[in-house]
TINU-498069 format. One line per field, with one value per residue: residue number from 1; residue in one letter; x, y, z of N, C-alpha, C, O in turn. Coordinates in steps of 0.001 Angstrom, whole numbers, plus 500000, padded with zeros to 6 digits. Each point is the difference from the previous one (the first is absolute). Layout:
seq c(NUM_...)
type c(A_...)
nc1 c(X_...)
nc2 c(Y_...)
nc3 c(Z_...)
cac1 c(X_...)
cac2 c(Y_...)
cac3 c(Z_...)
cc1 c(X_...)
cc2 c(Y_...)
cc3 c(Z_...)
oc1 c(X_...)
oc2 c(Y_...)
oc3 c(Z_...)
***
This chain:
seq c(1_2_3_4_5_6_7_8_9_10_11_12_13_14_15_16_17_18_19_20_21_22_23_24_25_26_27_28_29_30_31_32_33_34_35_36_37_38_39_40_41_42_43_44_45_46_47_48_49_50_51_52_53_54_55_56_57_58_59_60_61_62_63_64_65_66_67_68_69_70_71_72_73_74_75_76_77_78_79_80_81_82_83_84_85_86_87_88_89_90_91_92_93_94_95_96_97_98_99_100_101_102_103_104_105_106_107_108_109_110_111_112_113_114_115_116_117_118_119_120_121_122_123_124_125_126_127_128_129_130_131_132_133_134_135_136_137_138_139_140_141_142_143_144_145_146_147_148_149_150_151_152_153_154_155_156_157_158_159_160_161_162_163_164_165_166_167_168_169_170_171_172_173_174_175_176_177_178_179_180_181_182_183_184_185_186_187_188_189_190_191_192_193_194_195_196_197_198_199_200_201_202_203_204_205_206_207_208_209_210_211_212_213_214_215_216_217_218_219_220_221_222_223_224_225_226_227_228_229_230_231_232_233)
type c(X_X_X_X_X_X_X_X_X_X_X_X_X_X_X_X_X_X_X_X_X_X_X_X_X_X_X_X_X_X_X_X_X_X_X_X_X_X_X_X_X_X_X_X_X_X_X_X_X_X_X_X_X_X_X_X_X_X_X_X_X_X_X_X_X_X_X_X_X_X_X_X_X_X_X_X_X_X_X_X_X_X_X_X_X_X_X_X_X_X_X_X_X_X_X_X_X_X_X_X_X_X_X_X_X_X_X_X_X_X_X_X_X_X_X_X_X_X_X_X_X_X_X_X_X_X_X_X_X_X_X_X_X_X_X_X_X_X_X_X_X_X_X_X_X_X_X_X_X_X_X_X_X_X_X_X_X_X_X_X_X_X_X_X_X_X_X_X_X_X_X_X_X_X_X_X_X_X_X_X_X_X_X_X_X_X_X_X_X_X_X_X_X_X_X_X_X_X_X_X_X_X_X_X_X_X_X_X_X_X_X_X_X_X_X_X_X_X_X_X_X_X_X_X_X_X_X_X_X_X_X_X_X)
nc1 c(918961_498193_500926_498810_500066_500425_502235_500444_499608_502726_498188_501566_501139_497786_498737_500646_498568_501662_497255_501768_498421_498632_501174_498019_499373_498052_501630_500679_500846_500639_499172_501952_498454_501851_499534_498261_501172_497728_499227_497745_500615_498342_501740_501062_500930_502350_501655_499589_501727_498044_501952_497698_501518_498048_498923_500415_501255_501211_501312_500997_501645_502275_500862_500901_501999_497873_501267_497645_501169_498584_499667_500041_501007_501068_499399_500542_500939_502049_497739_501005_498850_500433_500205_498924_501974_499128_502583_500402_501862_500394_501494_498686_499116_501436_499445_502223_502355_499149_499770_499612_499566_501705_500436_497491_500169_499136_497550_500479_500543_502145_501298_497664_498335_500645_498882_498931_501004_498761_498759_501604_499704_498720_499292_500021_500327_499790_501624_498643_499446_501574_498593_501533_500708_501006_500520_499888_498029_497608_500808_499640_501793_500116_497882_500332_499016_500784_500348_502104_501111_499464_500662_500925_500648_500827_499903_501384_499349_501618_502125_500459_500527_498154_498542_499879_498627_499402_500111_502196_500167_501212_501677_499691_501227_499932_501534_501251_498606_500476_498558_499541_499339_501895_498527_501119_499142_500034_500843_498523_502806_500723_499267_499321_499596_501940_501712_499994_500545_501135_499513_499169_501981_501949_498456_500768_498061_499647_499669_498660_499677_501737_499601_497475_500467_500414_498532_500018_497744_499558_501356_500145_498557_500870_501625_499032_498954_500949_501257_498389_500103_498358_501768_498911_500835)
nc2 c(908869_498845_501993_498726_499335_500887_500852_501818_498159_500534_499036_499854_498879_499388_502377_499401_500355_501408_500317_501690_499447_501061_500022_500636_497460_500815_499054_499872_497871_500317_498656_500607_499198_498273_499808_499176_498160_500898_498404_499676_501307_501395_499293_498070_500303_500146_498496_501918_499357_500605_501316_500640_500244_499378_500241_502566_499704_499158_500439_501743_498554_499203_501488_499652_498136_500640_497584_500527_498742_498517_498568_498275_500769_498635_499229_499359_500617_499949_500873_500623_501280_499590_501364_500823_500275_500805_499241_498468_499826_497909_500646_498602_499860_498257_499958_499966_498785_498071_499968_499154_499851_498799_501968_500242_501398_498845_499323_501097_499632_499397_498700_499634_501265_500842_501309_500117_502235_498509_500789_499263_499123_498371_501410_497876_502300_498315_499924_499296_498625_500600_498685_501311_498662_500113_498329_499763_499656_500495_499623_501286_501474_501115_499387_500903_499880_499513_502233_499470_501601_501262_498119_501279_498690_500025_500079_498431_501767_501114_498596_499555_502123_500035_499340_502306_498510_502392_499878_500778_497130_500978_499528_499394_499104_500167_501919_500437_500458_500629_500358_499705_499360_500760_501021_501097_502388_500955_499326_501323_499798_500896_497813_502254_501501_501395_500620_502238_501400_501064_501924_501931_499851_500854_501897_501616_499681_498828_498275_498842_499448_498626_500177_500022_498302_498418_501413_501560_498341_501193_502034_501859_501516_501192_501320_501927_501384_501850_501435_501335_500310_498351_500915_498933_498403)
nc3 c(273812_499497_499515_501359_498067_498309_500002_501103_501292_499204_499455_501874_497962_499794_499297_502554_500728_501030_500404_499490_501597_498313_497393_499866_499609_500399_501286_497910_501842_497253_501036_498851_501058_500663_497577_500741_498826_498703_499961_499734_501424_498522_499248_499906_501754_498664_500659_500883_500366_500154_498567_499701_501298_501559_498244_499201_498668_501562_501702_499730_499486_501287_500869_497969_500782_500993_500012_500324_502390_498992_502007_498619_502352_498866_502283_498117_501847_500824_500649_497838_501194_497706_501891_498099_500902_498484_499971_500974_502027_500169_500990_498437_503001_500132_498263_501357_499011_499813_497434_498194_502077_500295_502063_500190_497585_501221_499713_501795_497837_499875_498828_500543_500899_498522_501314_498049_500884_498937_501839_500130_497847_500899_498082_499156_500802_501350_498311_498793_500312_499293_499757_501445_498758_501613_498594_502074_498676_499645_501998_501590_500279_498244_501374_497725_501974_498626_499197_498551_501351_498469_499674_501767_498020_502542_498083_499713_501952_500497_499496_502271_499868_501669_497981_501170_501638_500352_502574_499776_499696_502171_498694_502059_497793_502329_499735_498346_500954_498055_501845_497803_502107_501183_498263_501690_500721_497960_502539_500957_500881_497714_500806_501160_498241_498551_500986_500331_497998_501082_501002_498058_498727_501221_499333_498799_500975_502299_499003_499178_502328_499643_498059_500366_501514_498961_498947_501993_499998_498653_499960_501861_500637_499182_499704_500393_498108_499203_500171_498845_497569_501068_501042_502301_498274)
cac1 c(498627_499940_498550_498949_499879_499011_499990_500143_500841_499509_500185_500855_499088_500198_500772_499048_499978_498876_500274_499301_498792_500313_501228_500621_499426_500107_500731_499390_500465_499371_500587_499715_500644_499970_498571_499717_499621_499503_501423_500296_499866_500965_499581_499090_498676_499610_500178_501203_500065_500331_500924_500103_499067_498597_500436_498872_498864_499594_498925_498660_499075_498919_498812_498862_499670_499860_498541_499590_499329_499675_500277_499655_500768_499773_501179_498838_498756_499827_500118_500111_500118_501601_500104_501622_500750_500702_500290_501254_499528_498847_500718_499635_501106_500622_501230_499876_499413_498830_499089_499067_500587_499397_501158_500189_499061_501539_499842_499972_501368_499821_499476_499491_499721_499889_499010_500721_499220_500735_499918_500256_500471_499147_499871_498691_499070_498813_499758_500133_501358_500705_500443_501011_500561_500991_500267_501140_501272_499774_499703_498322_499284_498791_499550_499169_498477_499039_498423_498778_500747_501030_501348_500530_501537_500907_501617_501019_500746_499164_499836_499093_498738_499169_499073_499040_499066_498957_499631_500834_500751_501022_499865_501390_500202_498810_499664_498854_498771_499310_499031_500024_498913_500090_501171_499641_501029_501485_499760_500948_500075_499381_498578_498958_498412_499308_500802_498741_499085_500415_499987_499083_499446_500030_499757_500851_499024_500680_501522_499558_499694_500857_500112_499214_500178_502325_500672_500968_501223_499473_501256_499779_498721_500547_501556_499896_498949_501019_500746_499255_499669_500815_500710_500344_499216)
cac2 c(500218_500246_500621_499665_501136_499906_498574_498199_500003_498569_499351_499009_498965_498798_500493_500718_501381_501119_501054_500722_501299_501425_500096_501055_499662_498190_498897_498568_499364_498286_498922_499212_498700_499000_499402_498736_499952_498504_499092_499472_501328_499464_501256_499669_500249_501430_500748_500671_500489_501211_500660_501057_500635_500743_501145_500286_500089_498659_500169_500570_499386_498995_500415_500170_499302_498220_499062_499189_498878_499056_498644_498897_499133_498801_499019_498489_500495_501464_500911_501483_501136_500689_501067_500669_501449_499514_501379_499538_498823_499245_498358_499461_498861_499878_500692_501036_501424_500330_500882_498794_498810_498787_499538_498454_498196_499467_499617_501209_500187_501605_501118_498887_501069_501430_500741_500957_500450_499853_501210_500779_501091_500682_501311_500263_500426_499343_498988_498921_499407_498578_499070_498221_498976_498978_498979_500573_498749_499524_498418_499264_500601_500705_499402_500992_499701_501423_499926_499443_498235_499674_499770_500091_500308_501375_499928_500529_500867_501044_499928_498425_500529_499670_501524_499397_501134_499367_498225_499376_499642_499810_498442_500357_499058_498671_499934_501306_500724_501230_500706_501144_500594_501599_500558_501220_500166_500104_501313_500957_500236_501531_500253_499014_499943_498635_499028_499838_499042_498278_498989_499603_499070_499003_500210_500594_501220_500552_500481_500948_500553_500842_500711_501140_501076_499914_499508_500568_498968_499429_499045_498793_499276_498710_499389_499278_498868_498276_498905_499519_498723_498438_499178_498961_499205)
cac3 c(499537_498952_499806_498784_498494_499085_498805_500655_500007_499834_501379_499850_500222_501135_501416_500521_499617_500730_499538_501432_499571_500956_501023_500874_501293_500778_499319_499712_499018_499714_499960_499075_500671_498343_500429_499363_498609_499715_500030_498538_499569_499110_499284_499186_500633_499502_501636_500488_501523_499160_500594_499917_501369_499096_499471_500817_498809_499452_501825_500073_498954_500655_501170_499125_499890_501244_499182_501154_499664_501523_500015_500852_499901_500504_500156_500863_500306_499992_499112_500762_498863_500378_499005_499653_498791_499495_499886_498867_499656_500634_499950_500867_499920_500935_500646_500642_498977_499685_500257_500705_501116_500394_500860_500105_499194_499490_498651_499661_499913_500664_499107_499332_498836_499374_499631_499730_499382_499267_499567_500853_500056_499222_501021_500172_501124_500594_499549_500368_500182_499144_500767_499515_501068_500359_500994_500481_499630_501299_499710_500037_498725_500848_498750_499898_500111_499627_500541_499451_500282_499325_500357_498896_500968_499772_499340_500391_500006_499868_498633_499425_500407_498857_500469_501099_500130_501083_499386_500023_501201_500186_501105_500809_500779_499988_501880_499817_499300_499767_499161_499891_500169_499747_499879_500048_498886_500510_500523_500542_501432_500809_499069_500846_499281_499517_501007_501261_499615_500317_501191_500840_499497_500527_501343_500836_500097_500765_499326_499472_500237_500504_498972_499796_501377_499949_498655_499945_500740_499122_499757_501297_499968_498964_500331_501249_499861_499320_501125_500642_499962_500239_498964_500300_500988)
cc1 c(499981_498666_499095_499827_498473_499998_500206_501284_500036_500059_500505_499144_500325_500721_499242_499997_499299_500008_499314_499238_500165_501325_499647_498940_499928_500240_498647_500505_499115_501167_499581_500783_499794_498829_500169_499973_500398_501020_499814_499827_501855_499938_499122_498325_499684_499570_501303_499755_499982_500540_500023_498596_499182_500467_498769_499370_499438_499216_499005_499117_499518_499049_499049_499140_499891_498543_500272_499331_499373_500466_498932_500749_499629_501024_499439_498152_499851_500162_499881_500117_501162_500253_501556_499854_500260_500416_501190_499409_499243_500584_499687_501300_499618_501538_499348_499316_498951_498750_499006_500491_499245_501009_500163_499700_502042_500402_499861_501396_499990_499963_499364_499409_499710_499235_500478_498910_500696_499675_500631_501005_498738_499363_497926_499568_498683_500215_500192_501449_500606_501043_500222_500297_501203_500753_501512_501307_499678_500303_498712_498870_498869_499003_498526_498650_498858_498641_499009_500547_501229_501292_501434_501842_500139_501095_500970_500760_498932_499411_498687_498780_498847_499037_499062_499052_498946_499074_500718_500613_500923_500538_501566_500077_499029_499254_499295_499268_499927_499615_500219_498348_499694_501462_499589_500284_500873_499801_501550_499462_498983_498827_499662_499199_500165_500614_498514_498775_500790_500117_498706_499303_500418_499455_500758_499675_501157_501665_499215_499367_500733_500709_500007_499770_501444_500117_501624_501135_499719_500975_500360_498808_500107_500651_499184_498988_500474_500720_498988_499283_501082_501029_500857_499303_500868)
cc2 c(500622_500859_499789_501009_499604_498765_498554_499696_498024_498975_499031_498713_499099_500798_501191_501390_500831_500700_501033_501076_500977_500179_501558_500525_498933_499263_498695_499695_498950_499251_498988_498365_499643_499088_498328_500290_498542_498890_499865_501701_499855_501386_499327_500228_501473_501089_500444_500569_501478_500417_501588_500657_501064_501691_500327_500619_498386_499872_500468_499879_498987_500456_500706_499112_498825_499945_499652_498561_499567_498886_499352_498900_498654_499374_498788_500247_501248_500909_501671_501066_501197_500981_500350_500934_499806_501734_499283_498353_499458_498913_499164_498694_499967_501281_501516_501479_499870_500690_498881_499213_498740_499130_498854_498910_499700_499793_501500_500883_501728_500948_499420_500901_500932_500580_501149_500863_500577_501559_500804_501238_500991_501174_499620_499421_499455_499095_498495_499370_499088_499312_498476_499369_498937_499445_500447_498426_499021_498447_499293_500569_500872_499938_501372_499304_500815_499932_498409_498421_499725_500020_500546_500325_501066_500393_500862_500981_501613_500023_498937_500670_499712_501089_499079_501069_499268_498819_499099_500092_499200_498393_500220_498638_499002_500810_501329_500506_501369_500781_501450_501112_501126_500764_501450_500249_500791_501406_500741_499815_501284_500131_498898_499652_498338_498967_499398_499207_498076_499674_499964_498915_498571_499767_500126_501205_500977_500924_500745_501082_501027_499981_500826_501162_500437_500235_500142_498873_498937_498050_499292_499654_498549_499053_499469_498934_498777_499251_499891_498830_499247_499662_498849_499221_499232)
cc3 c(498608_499617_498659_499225_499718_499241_501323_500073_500172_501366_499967_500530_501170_501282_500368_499227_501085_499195_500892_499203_500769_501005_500318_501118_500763_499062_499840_499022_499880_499431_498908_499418_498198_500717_499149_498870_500027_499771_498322_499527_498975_498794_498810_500612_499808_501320_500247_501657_500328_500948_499997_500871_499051_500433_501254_498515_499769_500905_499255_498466_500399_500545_499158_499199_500289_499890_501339_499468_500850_499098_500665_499968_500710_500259_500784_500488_500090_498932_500812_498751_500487_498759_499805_498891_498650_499434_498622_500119_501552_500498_501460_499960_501743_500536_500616_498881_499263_500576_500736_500456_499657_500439_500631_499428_499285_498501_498965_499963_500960_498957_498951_498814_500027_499556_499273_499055_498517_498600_500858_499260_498727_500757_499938_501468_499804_499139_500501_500510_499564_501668_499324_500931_499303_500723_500545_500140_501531_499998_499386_498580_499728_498484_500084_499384_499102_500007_499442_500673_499292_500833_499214_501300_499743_499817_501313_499180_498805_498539_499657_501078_499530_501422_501295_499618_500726_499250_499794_500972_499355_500694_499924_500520_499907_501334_499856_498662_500273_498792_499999_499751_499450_499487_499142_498276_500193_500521_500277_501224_500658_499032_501247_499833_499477_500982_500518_499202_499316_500982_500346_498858_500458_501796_501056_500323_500384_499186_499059_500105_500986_499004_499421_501067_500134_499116_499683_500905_498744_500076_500918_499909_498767_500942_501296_500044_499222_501386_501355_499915_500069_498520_499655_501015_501062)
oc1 c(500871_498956_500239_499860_499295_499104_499851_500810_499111_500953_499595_499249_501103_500765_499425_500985_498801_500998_498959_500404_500640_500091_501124_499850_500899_499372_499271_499999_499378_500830_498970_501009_499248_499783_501011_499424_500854_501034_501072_499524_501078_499059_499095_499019_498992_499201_500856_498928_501175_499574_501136_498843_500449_500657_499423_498897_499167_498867_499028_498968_498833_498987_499079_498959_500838_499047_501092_499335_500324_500324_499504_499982_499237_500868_499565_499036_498975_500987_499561_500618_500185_500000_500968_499070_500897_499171_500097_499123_499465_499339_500418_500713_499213_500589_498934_499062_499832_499633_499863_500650_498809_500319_501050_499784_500807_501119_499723_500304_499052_499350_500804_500601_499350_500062_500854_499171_500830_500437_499188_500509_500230_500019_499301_499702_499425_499100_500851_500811_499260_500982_499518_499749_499794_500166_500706_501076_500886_499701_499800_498965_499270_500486_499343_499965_499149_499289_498870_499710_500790_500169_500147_500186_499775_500620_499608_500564_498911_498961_499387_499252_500152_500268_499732_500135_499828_499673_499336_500281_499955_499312_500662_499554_499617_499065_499094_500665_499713_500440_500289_499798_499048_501107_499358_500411_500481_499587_501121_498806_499399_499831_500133_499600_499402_499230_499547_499310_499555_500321_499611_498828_499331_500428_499951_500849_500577_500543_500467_499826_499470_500956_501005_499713_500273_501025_500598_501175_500179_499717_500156_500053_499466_499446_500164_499987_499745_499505_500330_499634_501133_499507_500753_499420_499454)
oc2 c(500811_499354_500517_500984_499403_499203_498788_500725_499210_500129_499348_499950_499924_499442_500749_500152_499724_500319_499732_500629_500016_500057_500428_501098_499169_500068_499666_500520_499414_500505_499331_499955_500525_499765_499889_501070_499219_500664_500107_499925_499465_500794_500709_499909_500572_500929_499188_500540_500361_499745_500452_500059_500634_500357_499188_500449_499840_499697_499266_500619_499712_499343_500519_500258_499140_500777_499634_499851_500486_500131_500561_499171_500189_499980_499932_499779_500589_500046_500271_499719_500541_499763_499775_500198_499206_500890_500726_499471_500969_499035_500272_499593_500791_500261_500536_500798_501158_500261_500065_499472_500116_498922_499392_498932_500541_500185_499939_500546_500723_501037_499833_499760_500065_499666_500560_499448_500909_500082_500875_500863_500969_499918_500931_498826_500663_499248_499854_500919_499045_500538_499110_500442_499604_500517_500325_499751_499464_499494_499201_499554_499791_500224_500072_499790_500558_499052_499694_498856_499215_501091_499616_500581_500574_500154_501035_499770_499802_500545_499844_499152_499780_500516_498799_500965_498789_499676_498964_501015_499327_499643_500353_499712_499504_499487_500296_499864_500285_500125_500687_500631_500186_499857_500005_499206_499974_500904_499628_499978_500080_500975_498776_499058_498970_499046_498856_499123_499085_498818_499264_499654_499023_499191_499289_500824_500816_501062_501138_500770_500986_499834_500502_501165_501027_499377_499431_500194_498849_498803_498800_498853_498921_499013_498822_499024_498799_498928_499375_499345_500293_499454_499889_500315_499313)
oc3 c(499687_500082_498909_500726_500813_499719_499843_499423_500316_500769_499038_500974_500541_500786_499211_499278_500046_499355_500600_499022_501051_501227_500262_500536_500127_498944_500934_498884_500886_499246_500077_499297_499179_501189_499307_499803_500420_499923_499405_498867_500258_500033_499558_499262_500415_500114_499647_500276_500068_501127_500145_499585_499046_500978_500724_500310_499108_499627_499820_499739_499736_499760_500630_499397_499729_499956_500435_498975_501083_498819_500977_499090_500947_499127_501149_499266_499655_499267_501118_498973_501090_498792_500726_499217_500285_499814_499011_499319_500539_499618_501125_499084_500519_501049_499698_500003_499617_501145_501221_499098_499708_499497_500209_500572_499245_499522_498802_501060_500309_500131_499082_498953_501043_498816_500687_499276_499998_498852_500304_500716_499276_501228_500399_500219_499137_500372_500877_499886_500235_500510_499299_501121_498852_501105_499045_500543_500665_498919_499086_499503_500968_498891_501039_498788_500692_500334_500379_499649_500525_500542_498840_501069_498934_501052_500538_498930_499462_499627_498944_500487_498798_501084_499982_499249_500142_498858_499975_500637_498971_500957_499024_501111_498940_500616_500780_498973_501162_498857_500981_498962_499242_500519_498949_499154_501133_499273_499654_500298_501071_499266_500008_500683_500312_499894_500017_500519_499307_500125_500907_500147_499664_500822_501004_499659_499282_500307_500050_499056_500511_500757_499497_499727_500622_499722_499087_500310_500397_500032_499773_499555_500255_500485_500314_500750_500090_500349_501008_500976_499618_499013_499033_501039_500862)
***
C-alpha cells in the first residue's frame, strides 16, 4: 500500500488501482477499473490520459465550482429531461463510465463527446460559464445546432472544442438529439441558496426546497437529485 500526499501520486495505466478511505476506521475501498478510450483518440486530438490522482486542494476547488445542466433528450419517439453536474468535464456515450447513458442506441459510440467547463480555473463566483463541447473520436460523429438552426461539426479531441450554451442542441449520430434547455451559472456545492434557485427554475420545487431546509446536506441533496433522474433509456 502506498499513502496518498498532497501532491498525488502517479496511477499505473490500463490497471486496477484500490484505493482505501478512512484507513483508521471502517475500511471503504473504491475501486478504480481502466475505462473505454475512444478507438480514433490520438494525441493530435491534443488529449493525454491523465496519470496523477486529484490532490485534496484540487477536491475542493471542484466543489466550488459546478454549472448545473438539464437536457431535452430525444431517441426516435421518445423524449425525457435529464439533469447533470458539470464540475471539469460531462461525457456522454453508451458506455458504463459516463456521465449521460444512451446504453442501448448502438449508433452511439461508448465514449462519443464531452462537455467541458472550460473556465474552470478562473476565481469569478456567480459568472456565467464557458461550456464547450467535443467529439471523443466517436464513429458516427456529433453535429452542434444552435439557437438560429445553424449546423456546425464537432472537432475531435479537447483542442478542436467549440462553445455550447443554452438553446443549442447537440445530434449524436442520426439516433439522438439533445438539447440543452438549462444551464446554471457557476455555483458552489455549499451555496444552497443559489443550487436551489436552479432547480426551482427548472421546476424542481421539491429539491429546492429542501435545500433551503438542509443547507448543511447541500452536496448529497444534489448528488441524490441528479441520479434521481432517469439517465438511460
Amino acid at each position: 500500500p502506498v499513502r496518498v500526499g498532497a501532491q498525488g501520486i502517479l496511477l499505473p495505466k490500463l490497471a486496477e488501482t484500490v484505493v482505501r478511505l478512512h484507513p483508521q476506521g471502517p475500511h471503504l475501498d473504491l475501486v478504480l477499473e481502466p475505462v473505454y478510450v475512444a478507438r480514433r483518440w490520438s494525441e493530435a486530438a491534443g488529449v493525454t490520459m491523465p496519470e496523477v490522482a486529484t490532490t485534496q486542494e484540487e477536491a475542493q476547488r471542484l466543489r466550488e465550482r459546478v454549472v448545473l445542466i438539464m437536457f431535452r433528450s430525444t431517441v426516435g419517439a421518445s423524449t425525457m429531461m435529464q439533469q447533470g453536474a458539470v464540475m471539469t468535464d460531462f461525457s456522454i456515450g453508451r458506455g458504463e463510465a459516463c456521465n449521460l447513458r444512451f446504453s442501448d442506441v448502438l449508433s452511439i459510440s461508448r465514449s462519443h463527446c464531452m462537455l467541458s467547463l472550460d473556465d474552470v480555473d478562473s476565481d469569478d463566483q456567480g459568472a456565467e460559464p464557458k461550456l464547450v463541447v467535443y467529439d471523443e473520436g466517436s464513429l458516427s460523429g456529433t453535429t452542434l445546432i444552435d439557437a438560429d438552426g445553424v449546423d456546425r461539426d464537432v472537432g475531435v479531441g479537447r483542442t478542436n472544442a467549440i462553445p455550447i450554451a443554452q438553446g443549442d442542441c447537440l445530434r449524436l449520430g442520426g439516433d439522438v438529439t439533445m438539447c440543452l434547455t438549462a444551464v446554471s451559472r457557476r455555483l458552489r456545492l455549499d451555496d444552497p441558496d443559489g443550487l436551489a434557485e436552479f432547480f426551482d427554475s427548472v421546476g424542481e420545487v421539491g429539491t429546492a426546497q429542501t435545500l433551503r431546509q438542509e443547507p448543511r446536506l447541500s452536496e448529497a441533496i444534489v448528488s441524490f437529485a441528479m441520479s434521481s433522474v432517469p439517465m438511460r433509456f
